[in-house]
N, C-alpha and C positions, 0 to 999 in steps of 0.2 A: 564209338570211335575205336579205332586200333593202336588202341596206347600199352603200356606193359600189362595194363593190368588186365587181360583179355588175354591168360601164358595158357591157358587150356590146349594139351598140345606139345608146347613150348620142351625145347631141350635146355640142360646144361642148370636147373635151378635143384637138382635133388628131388631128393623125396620130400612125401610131407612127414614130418615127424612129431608125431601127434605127444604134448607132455601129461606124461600120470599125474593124477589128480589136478590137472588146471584151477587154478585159482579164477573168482572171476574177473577181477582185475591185478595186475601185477603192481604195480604203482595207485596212491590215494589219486592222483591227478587223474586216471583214466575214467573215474569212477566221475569225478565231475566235467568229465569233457563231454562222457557221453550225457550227461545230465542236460548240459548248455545243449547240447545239439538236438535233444528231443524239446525241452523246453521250449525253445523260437523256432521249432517247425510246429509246435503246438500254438503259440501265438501266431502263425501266418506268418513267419518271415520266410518260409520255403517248404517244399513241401520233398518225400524221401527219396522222386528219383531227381530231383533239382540236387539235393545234397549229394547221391552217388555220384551226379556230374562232377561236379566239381573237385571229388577227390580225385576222379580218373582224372583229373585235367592236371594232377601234379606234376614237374617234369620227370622225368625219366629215375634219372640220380636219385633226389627226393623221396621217391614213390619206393622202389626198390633197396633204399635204408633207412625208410624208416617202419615202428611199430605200427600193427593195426591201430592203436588207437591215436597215433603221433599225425596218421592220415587224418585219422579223422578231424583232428584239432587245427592243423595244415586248411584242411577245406572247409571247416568253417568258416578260418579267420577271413579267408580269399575271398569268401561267398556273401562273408556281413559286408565287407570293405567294398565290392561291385554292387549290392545292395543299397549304399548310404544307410547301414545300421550301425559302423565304424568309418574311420579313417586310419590313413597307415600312420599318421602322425600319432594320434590316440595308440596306436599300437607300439610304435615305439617309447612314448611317452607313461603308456602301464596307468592311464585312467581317462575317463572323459575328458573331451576339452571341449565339447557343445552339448547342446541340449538333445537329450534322444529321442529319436525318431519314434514314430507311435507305431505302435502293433495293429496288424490285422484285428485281431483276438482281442488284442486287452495282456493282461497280467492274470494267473492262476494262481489258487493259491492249496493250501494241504490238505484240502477235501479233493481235491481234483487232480492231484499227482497219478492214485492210479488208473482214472481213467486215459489219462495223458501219457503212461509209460504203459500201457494195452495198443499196439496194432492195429488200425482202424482196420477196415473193411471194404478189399476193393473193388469185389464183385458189381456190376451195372447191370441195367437194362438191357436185352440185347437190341443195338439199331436195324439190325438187318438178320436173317438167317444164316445161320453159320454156312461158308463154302464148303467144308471136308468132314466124312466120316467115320466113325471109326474104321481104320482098316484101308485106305484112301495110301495110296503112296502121291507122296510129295517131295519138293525140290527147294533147299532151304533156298534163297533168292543170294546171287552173290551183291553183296550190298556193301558199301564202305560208309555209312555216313560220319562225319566230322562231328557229331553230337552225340549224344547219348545212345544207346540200343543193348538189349536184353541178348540179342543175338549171338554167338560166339562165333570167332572167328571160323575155325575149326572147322563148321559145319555147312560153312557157307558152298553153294552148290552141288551138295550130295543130297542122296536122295534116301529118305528113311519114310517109315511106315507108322501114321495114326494110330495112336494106343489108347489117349484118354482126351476127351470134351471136357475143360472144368469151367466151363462158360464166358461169360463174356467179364471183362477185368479193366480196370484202367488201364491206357494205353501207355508203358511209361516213356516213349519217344517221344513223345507229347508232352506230358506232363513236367519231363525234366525242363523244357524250353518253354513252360510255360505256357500253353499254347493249349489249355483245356484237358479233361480227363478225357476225350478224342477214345469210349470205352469201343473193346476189338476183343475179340474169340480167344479165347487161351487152350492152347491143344498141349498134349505130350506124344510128342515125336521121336521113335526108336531107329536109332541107327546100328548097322551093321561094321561091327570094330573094323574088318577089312576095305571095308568101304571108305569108310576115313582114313586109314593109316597103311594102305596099301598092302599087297599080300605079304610084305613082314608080321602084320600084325598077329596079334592073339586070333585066332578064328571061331573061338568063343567067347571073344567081350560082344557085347554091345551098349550101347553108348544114349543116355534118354535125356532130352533135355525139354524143358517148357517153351514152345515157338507160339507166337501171337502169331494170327491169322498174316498182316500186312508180310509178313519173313516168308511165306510160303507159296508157291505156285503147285500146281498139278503136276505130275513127271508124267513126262510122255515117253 
């Protein structure tokens, strides 16, 4: 979707300004936000690009003042509550007021934390032979969709050059809607900084991003 949070590109936000020695949480609350959110995608209540969805889907305001991890707490609540895993009552209210909903999974428990906070694995089978090879020029597809996409905006209709095959992956357009691991080709496609950003640009950047096979057509 082309929400704020797709600024790749984007004028007037600054720089990034990276802080010496980062902590890894600034506040004790982050520490358990991210806890919950890996927790009930561990039990089945979503899976990570269902959860991306729905931070991007904060509004505008929202998204843009609040902390990384204030997001993430934001799109869980939104994500349990359209799930029936909460109600907004329960939320305003600061505890259960029904019986909860049962998990895909189950409950885990302190043997199973670090397999749970490890990164699954999303490499597939591949269904079909890959379309492009290394070295293949391609044309990112201009595409808008209103859901989830890995795609940035940025890139959309230019045309960049096949660098790396890393096989076939879960699709996450798919998977954030639920709609199966739908597994598609994952390439690294290099773009020409002029290309993107007009002959203003640096004439020595270039610009690499991961494009799933479905974001690319052949450039003619």
């Amino acid at each position: 979707m082309n929400g704020v949070h797709d600024m790749g590109g984007m004028d007037g936000f600054g720089k990034v300004e990276a802080e010496p020695n980062e902590p890894m949480f600034h506040e004790e609350w982050e520490s358990r936000v991210l806890a919950m959110v890996r927790a009930m995608g561990a039990a089945g209540a979503f899976n990570i690009d269902t959860s991306r969805f729905y931070r991007e889907t904060l509004p505008p305001h929202v998204y843009l003042s609040s902390s990384y991890y204030k997001k993430w707490f934001l799109g869980l609540e939104e994500m349990l509550i359209e799930k029936g895993y909460l109600t907004r009552e329960e939320v305003a209210a600061g505890h259960a007021m029904q019986p909860a909903r049962a998990l895909k999974h189950g409950k885990f428990d302190l043997a199973n934390v670090e397999r749970v906070m490890v990164r699954g694995k999303f490499a597939r089978p591949a269904p079909a032979p890959a379309k492009f090879n290394i070295g293949d020029r391609v044309r990112a597809r201009n595409i808008h969709p209103t859901t989830h996409t890995r795609l940035p905006r940025y890139v959309r209709g230019h045309v960049g050059v096949v660098e790396l095959n890393h096989g076939c992956h879960v699709f996450p357009d798919s998977a954030a809607m639920e709609l199966g691991e739908n597994p598609q080709w994952l390439y690294t496609v290099v773009f020409e900084g002029r290309d993107l950003w007009g002959a203003d640009g640096d004439p020595t950047l270039k610009v690499s991003i991961d494009a799933f096979e479905p974001y690319l057509d052949p450039a003619r």
